[in-house]
C-alpha positions in Angstrom: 1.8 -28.7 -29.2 3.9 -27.7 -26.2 3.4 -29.7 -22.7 3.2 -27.6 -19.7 6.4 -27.9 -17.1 5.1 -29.7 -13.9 7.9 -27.3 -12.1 6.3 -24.5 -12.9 4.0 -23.1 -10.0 0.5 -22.6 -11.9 0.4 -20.1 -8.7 -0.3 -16.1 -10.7 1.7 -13.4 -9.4 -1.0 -11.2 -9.7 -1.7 -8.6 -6.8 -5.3 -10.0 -6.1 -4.2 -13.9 -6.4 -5.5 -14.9 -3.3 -2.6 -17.4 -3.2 1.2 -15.3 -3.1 5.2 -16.7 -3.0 6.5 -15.9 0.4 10.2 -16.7 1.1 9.6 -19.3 -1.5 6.3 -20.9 0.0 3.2 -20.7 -1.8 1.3 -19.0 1.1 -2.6 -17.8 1.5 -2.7 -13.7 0.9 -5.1 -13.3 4.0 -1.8 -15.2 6.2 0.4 -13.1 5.0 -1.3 -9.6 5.1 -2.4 -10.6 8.8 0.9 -11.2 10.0 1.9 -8.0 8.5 -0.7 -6.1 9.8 -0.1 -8.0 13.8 4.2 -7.3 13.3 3.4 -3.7 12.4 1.4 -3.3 15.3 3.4 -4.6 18.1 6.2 -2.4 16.6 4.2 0.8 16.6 3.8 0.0 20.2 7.1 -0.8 21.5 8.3 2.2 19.7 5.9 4.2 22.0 6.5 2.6 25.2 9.7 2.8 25.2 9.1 7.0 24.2 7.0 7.2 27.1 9.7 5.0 29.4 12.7 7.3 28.2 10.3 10.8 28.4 11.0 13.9 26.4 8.8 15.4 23.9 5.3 14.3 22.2 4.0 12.8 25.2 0.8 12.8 23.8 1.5 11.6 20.5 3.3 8.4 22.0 0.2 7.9 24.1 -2.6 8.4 20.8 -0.1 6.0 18.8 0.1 3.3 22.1 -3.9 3.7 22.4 -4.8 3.5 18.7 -2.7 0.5 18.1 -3.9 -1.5 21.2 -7.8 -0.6 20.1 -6.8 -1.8 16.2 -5.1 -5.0 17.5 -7.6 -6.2 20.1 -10.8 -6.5 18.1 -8.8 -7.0 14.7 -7.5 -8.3 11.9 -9.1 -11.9 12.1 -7.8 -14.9 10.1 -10.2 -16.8 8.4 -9.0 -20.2 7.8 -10.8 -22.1 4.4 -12.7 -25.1 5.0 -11.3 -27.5 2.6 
């Protein structure tokens, strides 16, 4: 009978784990989708001030993007910490 490796994360790579590798950290998936989510965000809306700074074209596009973002970020996403 073969002995399981203690080196071996018992962590699945499965999609829907609710535990994932991250830079080679066992991290929580809520963690790392929020901080994806937040980085995404903020870039979205640097990108459209600094399209409204400079001017040009699209004015109101820049200005849907900036408002859309801001309303998505302020009220959400939440991270749920687990009581343990």
């Amino acid at each position: 009978m073969e002995q399981a490796d203690p080196h071996v994360d018992v962590v699945s790579h499965n999609s829907r784990s609710s535990r994932w590798h991250f830079f080679g950290n066992v991290m929580p998936r809520s963690e790392i989708v929020f901080f994806a989510q937040v980085l995404l965000v903020y870039i979205v809306v640097i990108v459209s001030i600094v399209n409204l700074t400079i001017g040009g074209n699209g004015d109101k596009l820049w200005i849907a993007l900036l408002s859309s973002s801001i309303g998505y970020i302020l009220p959400s996403p939440s991270l749920k910490l687990n009581k343990q």
